[in-house]
C-alpha positions in Angstrom: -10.0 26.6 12.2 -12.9 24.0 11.8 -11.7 20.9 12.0 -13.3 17.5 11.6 -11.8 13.8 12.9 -13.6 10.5 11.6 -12.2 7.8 13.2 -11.6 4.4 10.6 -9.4 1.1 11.0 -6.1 2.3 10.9 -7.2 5.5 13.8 -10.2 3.7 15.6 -10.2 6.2 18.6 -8.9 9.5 19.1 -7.6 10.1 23.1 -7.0 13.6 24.8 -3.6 13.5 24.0 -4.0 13.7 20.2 -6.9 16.0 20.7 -4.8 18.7 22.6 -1.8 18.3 20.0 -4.0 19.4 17.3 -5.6 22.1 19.3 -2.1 23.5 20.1 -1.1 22.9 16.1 -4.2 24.2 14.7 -3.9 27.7 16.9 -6.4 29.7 19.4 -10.3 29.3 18.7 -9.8 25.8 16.6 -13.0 23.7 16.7 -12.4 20.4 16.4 -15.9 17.4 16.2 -15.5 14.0 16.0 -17.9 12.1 13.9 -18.6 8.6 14.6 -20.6 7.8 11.7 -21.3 8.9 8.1 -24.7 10.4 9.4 -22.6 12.7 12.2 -19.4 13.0 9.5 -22.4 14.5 6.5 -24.2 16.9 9.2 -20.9 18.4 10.3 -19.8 19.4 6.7 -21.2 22.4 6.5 -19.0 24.8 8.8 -15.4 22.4 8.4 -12.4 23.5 6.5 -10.1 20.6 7.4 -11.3 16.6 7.8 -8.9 14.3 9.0 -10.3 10.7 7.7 -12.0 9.9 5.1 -14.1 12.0 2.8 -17.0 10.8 0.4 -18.9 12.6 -1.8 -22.0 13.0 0.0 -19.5 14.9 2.5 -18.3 16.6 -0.1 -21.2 18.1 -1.4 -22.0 19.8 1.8 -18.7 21.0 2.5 -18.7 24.4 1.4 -16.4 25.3 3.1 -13.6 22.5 3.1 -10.1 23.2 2.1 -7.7 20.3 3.0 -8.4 16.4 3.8 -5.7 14.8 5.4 -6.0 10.7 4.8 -5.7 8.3 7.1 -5.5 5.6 4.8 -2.1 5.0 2.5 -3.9 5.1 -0.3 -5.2 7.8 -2.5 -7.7 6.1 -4.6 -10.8 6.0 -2.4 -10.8 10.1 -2.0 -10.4 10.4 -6.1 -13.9 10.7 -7.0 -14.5 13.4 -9.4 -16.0 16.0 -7.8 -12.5 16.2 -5.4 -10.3 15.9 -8.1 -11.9 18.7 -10.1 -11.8 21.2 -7.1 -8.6 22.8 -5.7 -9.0 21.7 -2.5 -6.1 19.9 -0.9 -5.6 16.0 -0.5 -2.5 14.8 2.0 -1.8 12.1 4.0 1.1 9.0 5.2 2.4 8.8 1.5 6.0 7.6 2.4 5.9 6.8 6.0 4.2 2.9 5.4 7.1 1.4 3.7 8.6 0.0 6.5 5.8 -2.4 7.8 4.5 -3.0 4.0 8.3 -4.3 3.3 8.4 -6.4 6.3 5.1 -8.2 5.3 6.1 -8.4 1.8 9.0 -11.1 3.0 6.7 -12.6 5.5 4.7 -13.5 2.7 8.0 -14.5 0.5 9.3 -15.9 3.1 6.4 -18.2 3.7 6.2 -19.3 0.4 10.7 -20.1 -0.5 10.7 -22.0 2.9 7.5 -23.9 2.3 6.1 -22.3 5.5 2.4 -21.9 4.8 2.2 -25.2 3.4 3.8 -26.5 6.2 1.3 -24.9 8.8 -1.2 -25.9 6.6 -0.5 -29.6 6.6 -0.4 -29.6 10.9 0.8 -32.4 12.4 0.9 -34.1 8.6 3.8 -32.0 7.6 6.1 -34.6 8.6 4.8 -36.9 5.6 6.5 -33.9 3.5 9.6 -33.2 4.8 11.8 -34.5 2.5 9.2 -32.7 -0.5 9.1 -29.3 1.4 13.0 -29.1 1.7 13.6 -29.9 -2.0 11.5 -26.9 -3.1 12.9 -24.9 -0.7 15.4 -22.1 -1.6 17.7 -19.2 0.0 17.1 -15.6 -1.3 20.9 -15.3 -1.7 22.2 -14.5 -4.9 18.2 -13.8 -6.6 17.1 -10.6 -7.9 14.2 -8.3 -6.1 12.5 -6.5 -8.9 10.5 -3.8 -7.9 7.6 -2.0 -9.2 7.1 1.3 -7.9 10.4 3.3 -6.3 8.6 5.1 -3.4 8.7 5.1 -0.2 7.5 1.0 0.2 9.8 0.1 -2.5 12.5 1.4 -1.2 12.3 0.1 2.4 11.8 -3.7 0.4 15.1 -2.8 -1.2 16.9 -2.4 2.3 15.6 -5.4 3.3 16.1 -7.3 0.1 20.1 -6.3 0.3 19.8 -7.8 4.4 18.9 -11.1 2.2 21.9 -10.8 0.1 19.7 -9.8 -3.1 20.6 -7.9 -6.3 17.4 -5.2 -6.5 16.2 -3.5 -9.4 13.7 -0.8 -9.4 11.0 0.7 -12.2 9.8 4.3 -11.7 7.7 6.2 -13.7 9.3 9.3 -12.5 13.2 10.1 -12.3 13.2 9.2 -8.3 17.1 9.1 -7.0 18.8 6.0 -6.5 19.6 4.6 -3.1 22.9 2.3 -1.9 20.9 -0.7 -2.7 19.7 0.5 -6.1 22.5 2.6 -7.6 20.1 3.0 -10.8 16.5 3.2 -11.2 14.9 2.2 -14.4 12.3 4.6 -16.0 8.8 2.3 -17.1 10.2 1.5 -20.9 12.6 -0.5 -19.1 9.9 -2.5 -16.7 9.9 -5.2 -19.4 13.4 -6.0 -18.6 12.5 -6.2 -14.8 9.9 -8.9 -15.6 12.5 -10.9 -17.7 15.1 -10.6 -14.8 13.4 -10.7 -11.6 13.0 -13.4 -9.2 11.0 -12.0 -7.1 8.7 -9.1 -8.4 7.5 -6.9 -5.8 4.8 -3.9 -6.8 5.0 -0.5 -4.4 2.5 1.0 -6.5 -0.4 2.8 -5.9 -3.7 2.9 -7.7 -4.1 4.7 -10.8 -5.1 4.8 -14.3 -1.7 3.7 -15.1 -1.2 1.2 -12.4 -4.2 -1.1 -12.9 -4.2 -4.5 -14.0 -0.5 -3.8 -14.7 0.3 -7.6 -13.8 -1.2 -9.0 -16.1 -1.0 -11.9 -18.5 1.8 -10.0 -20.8 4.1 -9.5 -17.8 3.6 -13.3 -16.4 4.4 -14.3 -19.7 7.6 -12.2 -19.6 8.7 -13.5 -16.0 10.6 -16.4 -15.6 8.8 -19.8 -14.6 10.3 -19.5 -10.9 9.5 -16.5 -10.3 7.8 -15.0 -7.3 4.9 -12.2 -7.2 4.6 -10.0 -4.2 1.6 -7.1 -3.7 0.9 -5.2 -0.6 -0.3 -2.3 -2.2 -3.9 -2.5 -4.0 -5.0 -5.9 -4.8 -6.3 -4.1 -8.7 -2.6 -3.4 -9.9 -3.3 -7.8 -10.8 -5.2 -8.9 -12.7 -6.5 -11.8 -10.7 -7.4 -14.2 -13.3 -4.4 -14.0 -15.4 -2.4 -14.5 -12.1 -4.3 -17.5 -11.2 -4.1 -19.1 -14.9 -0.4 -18.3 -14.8 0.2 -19.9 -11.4 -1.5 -23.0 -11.9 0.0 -23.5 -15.8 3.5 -23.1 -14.7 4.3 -19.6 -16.3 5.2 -18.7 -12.6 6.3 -20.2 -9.5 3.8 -18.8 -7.2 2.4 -15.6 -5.6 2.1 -13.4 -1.6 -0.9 -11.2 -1.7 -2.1 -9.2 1.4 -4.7 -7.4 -0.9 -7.2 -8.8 -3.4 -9.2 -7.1 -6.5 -12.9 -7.5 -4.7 -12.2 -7.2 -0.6 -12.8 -9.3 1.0 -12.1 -12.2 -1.5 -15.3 -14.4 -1.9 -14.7 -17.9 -0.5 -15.3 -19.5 -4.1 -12.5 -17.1 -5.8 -9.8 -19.7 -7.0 -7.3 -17.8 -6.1 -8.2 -19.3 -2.4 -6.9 -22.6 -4.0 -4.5 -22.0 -6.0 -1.5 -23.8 -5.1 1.5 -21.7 -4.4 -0.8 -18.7 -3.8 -0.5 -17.5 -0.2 -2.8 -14.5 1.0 -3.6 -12.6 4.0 -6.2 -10.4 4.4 -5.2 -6.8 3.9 -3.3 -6.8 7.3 0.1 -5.3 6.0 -1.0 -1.7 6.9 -0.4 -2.5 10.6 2.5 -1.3 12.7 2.4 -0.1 16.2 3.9 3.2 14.5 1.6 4.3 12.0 -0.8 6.5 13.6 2.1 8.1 15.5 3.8 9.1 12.7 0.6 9.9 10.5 -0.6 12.0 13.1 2.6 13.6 13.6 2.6 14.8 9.8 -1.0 16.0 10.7 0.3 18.1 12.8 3.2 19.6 11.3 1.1 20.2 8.4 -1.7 22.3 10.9 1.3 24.5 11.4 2.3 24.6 7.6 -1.5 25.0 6.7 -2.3 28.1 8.7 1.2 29.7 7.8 0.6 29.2 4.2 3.6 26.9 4.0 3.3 23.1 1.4 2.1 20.1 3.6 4.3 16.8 3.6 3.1 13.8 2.2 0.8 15.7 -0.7 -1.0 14.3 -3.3 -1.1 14.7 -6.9 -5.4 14.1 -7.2 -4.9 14.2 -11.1 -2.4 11.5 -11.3 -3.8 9.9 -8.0 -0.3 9.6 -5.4 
């Protein structure tokens, strides 16, 4: 097996260890190159059946001999082009394992926002002027309702941390996913509506897709309630940034916790970057001490699977793109 590693931010280096794993995984006479940049990633193309990283089509077109890409980024959307969703050629990757740090950042970011706590860091030593302001817009999660968008993996490790908080959770799916303890009945999308209406906090775990972009828009800020709370850690294009801003800043919602933005990174003149009540950070939710262990784990799991003609974990569907 020919097998091709390009390192990227979530898998900067790859040490001996890893490297001897795969070998062992991938079985005798594996070749295995590491490419260091896009140059060294297109020359090696021609001989590889298996990349591990990121594929574009310039790669593509000179790999004749490519039959499975294992991501190393959660989402699907930058491998789609056409040319790889038209060919039969595999697409997997850590669809499913990133829920737990994506949750944990989504109420970092809700949590800075219902106890005031960016504002207050923001202020410095001037805070104290606010105190009395900052504690009578704060408010406990007890008792509110976590809508979320998207039942997978992320959503449902928001949803175990949601019920910690003492919150009632709702779920959309597009697909009939099975409930969990903390959502004893998942809502197909014609019910989605209803989430907006109800929510207090609405959360998206979806990825990006035809179907998934722009989805917040200014129809479902107009259907949330006016103290109501957007979350994203997912793609920064399921919003539509400037009906979010309009609806912040009229009132139509409370406020909004982004850790991804439509355009990356965000231009310093965007007004989302002053919109009051609008906390961001700068696509940093993807980070856990974890992730490459257990990505890389899958990896090679799915060696083993590949070779024995077995299905890979974490595969994904290139034509609806997750």
């Amino acid at each position: 097996m020919n097998i091709l590693i390009i390192p990227g931010v979530t898998m900067p280096t790859v040490d001996e260890a890893l490297l001897a794993r795969i070998h062992e995984a991938a079985g005798p006479g594996t070749q295995i190159r590491i490419a260091d940049t896009p140059g060294e990633a297109i020359e090696a193309m021609e001989d590889v059946e298996v990349v591990l990283g990121v594929i574009t089509p310039p790669m593509f077109a000179r790999g004749r001999r490519l039959r499975w890409v294992h991501a190393i980024t959660s989402g699907a959307d930058a491998y789609l082009f056409p040319e790889m969703v038209a060919s039969d050629i595999l697409l997997s990757g850590d669809k499913g394992l990133v829920g737990s740090h994506l949750a944990d950042h989504t109420f970092a970011l809700l949590l800075s926002l219902t106890r005031r706590l960016a504002r207050a860091v923001q202020d410095g030593p001037r805070s104290w002027e606010h105190r009395v302001a900052y504690r009578a817009e704060e408010f406990e999660l007890e008792g509110c309702t976590m809508g979320i968008v998207g039942f997978g993996g992320t959503g449902r490790a928001i949803a175990r941390r949601a019920a910690g908080f003492g919150m009632r959770c709702i779920a959309v799916d597009c697909d009939p996913v099975p409930p969990t303890a903390e959502v004893p009945e998942v809502w197909g999308s014609d019910r989605l509506d209803e989430l907006f209406r109800s929510a207090d906090v609405v959360t998206s775990g979806l990825p990006l897709a035809s179907s998934t972009r722009h989805l917040f828009n200014a129809r479902a800020f107009d259907l949330m309630k006016p103290s109501a709370i957007l979350v994203n850690v997912t793609r920064g294009e399921v919003v539509d940034a400037d009906a979010l801003v309009a609806a912040v800043r009229s009132g139509q919602i409370a406020g909004a916790g982004l850790d991804v933005a439509p355009v990356e990174p965000l231009p310093a003149e965007h007004p989302l970057w002053s919109t009051p009540n609008v906390v961001m950070t700068p696509h940093t939710a993807g980070a856990s001490q974890f992730r490459i262990s257990r990505n890389m784990d899958r990896f090679c799991r799915n060696l083993v699977s590949f070779r024995t003609g077995e299905p890979l974990e974490g595969l994904i569907n290139k034509a609806r793109g997750f």
